[in-house]
C-alpha positions as CSV (number, residue, x, y, z in Angstrom):
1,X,13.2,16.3,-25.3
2,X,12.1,19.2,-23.0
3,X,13.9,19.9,-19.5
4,X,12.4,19.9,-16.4
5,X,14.4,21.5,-12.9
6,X,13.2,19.8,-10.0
7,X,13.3,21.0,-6.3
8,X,13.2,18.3,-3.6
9,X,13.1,18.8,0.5
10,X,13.3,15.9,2.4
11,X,11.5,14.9,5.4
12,X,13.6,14.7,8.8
13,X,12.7,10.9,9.0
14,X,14.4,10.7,5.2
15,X,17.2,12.8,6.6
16,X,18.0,10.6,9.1
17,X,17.7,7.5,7.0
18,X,20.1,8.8,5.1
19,X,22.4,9.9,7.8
20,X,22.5,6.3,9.1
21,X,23.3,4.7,5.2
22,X,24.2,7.7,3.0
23,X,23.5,6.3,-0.3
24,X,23.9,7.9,-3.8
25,X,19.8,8.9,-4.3
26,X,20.9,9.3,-8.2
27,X,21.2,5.7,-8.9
28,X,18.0,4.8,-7.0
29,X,15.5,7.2,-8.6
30,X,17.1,6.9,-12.6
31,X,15.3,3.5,-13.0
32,X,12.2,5.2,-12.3
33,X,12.8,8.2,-14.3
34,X,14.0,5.9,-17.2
35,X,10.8,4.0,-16.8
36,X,8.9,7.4,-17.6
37,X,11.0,7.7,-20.7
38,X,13.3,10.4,-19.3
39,X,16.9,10.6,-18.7
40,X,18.8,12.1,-15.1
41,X,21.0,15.2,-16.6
42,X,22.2,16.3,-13.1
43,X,21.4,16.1,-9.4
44,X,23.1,18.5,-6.6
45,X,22.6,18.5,-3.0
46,X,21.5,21.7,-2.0
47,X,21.1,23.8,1.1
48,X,18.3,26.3,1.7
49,X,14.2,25.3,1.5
50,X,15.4,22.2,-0.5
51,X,17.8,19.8,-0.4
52,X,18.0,18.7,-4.0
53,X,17.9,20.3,-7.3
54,X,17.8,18.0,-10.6
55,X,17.8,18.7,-14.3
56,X,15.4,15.9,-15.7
57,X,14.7,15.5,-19.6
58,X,11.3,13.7,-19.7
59,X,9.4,13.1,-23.4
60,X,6.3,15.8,-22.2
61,X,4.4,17.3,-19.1
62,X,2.5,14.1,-18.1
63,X,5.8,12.0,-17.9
64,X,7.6,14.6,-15.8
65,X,4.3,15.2,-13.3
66,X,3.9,11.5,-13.1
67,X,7.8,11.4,-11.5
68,X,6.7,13.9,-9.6
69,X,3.6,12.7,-8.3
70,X,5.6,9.2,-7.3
71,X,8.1,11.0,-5.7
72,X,5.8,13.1,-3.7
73,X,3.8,9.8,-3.0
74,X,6.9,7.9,-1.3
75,X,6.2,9.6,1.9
76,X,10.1,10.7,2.0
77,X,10.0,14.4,1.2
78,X,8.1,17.2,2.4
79,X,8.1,19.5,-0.5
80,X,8.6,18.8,-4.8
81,X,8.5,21.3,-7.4
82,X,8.9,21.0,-11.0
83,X,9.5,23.9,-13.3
84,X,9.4,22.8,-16.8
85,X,12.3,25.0,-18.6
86,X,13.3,26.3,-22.2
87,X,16.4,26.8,-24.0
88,X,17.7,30.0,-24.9
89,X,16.7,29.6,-28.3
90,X,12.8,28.7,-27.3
91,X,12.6,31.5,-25.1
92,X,13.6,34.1,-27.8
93,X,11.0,32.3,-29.8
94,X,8.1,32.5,-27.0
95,X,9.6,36.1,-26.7
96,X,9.7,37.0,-30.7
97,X,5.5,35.3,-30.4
98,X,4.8,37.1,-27.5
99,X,5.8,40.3,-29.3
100,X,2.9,39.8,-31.8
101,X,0.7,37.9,-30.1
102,X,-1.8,41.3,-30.0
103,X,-2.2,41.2,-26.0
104,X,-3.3,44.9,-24.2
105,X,-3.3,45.5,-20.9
106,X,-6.3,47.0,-19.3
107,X,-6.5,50.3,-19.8
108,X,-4.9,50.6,-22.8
């Protein structure tokens, strides 16, 4: 089942919520992502321009945008992004097809 890192940044408002009833956020978003036929492989707090970072497995594209798109719907953050990522082994692959894949640069 692919991966999929996810970069959340929380709203002040959601911030505060939190602040008054810290919770753990992992147990309140894995029914969801189970729902969408994924699984939770990690979730860190994070300091920076977001507050969380999560490793999601989801079954394909449209299961992980459709967390996404929930999440982003909830009114509690302020900014989501999803990078769908590879393992070693499939980026050597996309590498090794890249290699022969006939592309020239313009120019050339």
């Amino acid at each position: 089942m692919p991966y999929y890192l996810t970069q959340v940044a929380y709203t002040s408002e959601a911030w505060a919520t939190q602040l008054k009833n810290p919770v753990n956020r992992t147990e309140a978003i894995k029914p969801a992502v189970e729902k969408l036929g994924g699984k939770v492989e990690s979730v860190y707090y994070a300091f920076g321009e977001y507050d969380i970072v999560a490793v999601f497995q989801f079954p394909e594209n449209v299961s992980a945008s459709a967390f996404s798109l929930a999440v982003a719907a909830g009114g509690a953050i302020k900014a989501i992004k999803t990078t769908p990522l590879m393992t070693v082994e499939e980026g050597i692959a996309a590498m090794k097809k890249a290699a022969s894949a006939g592309y020239r640069p313009p120019g050339r």
